[in-house]
SEBALO-83743 format. One record per residue: residue in three letters; x, y, z of N, C-alpha, C in turn. Coordinates in steps of 0.001 Angstrom, whole numbers, plus 500000, padded with zeros to 6 digits. Example, Ala and Ser with C-alpha at 12.3 -4.5 7.8 and 13.67 -1.06 7.14 Angstrom:
<sites>
Ala513190494310507800512300495500507800513200496700507800;Ser512850497750507080513670498940507140512900500030507870;
</sites>
This chain:
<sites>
Unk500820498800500000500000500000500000500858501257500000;Unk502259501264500521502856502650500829503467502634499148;Unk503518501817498468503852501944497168503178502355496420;Unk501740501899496433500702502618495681500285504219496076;Unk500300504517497692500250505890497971501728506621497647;Unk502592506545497452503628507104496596503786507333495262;Unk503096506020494587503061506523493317501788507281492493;Unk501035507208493485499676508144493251499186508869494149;Unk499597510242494780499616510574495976498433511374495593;Unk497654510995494490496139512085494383495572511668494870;Unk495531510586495509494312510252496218494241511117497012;Unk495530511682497830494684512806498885494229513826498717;Unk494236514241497301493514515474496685491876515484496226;Unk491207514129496776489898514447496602489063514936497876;Unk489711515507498732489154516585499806489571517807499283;Unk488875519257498764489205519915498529489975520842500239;Unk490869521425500123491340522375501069490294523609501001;Unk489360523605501808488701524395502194489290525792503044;Unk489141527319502279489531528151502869491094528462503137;Unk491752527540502165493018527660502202493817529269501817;Unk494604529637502601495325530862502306496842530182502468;Unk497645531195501508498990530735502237499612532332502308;Unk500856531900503716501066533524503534502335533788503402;Unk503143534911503731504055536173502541505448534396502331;Unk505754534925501209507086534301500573508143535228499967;Unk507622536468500644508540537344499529510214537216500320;Unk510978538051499791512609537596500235512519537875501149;Unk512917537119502242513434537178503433512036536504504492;Unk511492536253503772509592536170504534510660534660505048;Unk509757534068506233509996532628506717509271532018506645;Unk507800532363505275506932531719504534507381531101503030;Unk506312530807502813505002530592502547504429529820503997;Unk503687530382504719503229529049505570501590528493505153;Unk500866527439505609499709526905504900499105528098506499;Unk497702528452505865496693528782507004495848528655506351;Unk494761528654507326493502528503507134492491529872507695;Unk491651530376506744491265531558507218491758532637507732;Unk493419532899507162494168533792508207495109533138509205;Unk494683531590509815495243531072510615496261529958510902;Unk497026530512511370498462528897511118498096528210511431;Unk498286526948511571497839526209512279496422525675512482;Unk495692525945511849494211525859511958493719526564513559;Unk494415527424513747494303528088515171495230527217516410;Unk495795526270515984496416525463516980497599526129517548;Unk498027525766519133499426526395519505500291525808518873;Unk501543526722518028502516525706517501503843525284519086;Unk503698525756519904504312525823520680503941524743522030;Unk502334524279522155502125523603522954502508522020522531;Unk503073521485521382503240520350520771504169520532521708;Unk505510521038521802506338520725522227506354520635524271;Unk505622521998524483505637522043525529504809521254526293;Unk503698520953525560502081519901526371502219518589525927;Unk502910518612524604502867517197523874501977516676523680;Unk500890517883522970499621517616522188499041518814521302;Unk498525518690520774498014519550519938496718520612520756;Unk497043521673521049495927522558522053495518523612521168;Unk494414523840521257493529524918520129494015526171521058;Unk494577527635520038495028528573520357493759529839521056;Unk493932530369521155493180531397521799493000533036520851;Unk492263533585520537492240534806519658492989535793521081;Unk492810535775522244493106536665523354494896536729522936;Unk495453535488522761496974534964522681497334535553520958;Unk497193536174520332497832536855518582499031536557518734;Unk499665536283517344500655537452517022501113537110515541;Unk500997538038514662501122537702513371502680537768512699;Unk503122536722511972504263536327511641504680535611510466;Unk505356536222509443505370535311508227504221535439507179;Unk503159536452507618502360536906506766500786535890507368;Unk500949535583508351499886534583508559499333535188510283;Unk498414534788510989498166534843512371498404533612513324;Unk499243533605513912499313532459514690498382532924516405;Unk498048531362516922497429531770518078498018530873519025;Unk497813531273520673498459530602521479497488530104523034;Unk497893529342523248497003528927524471497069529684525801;Unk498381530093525481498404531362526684499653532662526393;Unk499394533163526988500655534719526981501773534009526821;Unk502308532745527895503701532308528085504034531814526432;Unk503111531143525942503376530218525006504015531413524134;Unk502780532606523856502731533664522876504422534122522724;Unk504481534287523938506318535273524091507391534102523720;Unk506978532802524065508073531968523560508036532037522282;Unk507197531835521271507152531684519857507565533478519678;Unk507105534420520014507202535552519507509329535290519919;Unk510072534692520691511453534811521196512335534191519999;Unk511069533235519650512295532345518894511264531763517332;Unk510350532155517366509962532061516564510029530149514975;Unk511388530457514464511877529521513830511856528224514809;Unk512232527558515873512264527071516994510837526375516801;Unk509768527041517170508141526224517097507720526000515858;Unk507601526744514894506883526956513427506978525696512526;Unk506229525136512449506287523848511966507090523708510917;Unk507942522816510349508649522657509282507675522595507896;Unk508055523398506701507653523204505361506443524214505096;Unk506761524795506235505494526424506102504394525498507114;Unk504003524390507595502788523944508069502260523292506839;Unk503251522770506493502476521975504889502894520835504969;Unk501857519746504959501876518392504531503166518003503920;Unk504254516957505597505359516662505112505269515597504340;Unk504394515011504132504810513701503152504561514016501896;Unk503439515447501739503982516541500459504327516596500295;Unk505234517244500690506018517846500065507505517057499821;Unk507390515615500658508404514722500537507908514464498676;Unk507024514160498295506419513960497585506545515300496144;Unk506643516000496671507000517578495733505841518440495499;Unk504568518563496591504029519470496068503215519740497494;Unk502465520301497405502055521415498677500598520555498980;Unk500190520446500011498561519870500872498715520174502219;Unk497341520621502453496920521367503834497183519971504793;Unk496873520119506265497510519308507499496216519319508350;Unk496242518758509167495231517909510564496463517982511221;Unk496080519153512365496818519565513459496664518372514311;Unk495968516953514045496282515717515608497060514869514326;Unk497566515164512963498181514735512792500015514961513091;Unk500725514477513717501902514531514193503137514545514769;Unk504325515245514570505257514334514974506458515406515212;Unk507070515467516868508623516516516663509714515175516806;Unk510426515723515350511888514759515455513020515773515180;Unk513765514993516340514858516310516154514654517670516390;Unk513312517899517680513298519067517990512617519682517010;Unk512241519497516198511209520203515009509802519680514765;Unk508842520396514533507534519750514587507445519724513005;Unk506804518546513030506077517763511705504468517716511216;Unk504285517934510503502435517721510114502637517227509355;Unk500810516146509262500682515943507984499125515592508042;Unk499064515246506209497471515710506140496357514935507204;Unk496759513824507784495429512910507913496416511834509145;Unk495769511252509624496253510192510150496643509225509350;Unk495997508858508198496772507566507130497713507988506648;Unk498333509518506496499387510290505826500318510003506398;Unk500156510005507690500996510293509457501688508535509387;Unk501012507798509301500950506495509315502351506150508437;Unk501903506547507003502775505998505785503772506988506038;Unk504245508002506402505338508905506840505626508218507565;Unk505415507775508697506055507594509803507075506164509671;Unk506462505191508458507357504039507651508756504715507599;Unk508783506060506923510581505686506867510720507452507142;Unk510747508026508489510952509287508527511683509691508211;Unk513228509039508325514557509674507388514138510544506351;Unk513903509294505795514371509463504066513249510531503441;Unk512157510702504298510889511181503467511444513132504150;Unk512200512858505010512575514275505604513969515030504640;Unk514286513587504632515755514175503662514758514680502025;Unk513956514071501411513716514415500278512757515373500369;Unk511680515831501455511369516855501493512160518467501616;Unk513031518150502404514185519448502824514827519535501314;Unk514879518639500361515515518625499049514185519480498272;Unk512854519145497995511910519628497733511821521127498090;Unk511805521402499182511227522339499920511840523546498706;Unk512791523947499415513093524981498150512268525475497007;Unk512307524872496538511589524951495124509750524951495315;Unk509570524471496244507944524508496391507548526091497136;Unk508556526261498207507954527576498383508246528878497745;Unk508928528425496913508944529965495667507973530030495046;Unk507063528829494565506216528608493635505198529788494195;
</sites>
């Protein structure tokens, strides 16, 4: 099966991405990141993965906009850590579907899909995405970071 979802990775393109925005890529931006309605993350803390070691829905009270997108946070503390270090929480690949873009092209994420390796947080679209990624994380990280480049200029 991970052969057939590799060599036809449209299958996950018959959910349309509803409300998809992506935001700034211009030089120097630390975008493109995926949001939804304005929002990284689908409103999720990118910062409580690491710190709660779960995925916690952000708060509109907690802002702070970055990379051309709005990120939200579960609390003030979280807010000032990501606002300190920013690169540090922000999910790898803009918040875009790593087995995407392992794959070479861009799909929105399910914030309970995921994974920090190496200190970096991971998404991906779905739990069956999460699943077949998680078969060979190396290699699908090495050829995404090879990808990446080139997808977020697009």
């Amino acid at each position: 099966m991970v052969g057939a979802v590799a060599s036809h990775p449209a299958w996950l393109l018959s959910r349309p991405a509803q409300g998809q925005v992506v935001g700034a890529a211009e030089e120097g931006s630390p975008g493109p990141f995926f949001a939804t309605d304005g929002l990284a993350l689908r409103g999720y803390d990118p910062v409580a993965y690491f710190i709660d070691g779960k995925p916690v829905k952000g708060s509109p009270e907690y802002e702070w906009e970055w990379g051309g997108v709005t990120w939200r946070f579960a609390s003030a503390e979280n807010r000032e850590r990501f606002r300190n270090n920013p690169e540090r929480f922000a999910p790898q690949y803009g918040g875009f579907c790593a087995w995407a873009v392992a794959h070479n092209y861009l799909y929105p994420v399910d914030p309970f899909a995921w994974k920090i390796v190496d200190d970096k947080l991971y998404l991906n679209a779905n739990q069956r995405v999460q699943r077949n990624w998680e078969r060979d994380i190396p290699g699908l990280i090495k050829r995404a970071d090879a990808n990446w480049p080139a997808l977020r200029s697009r």
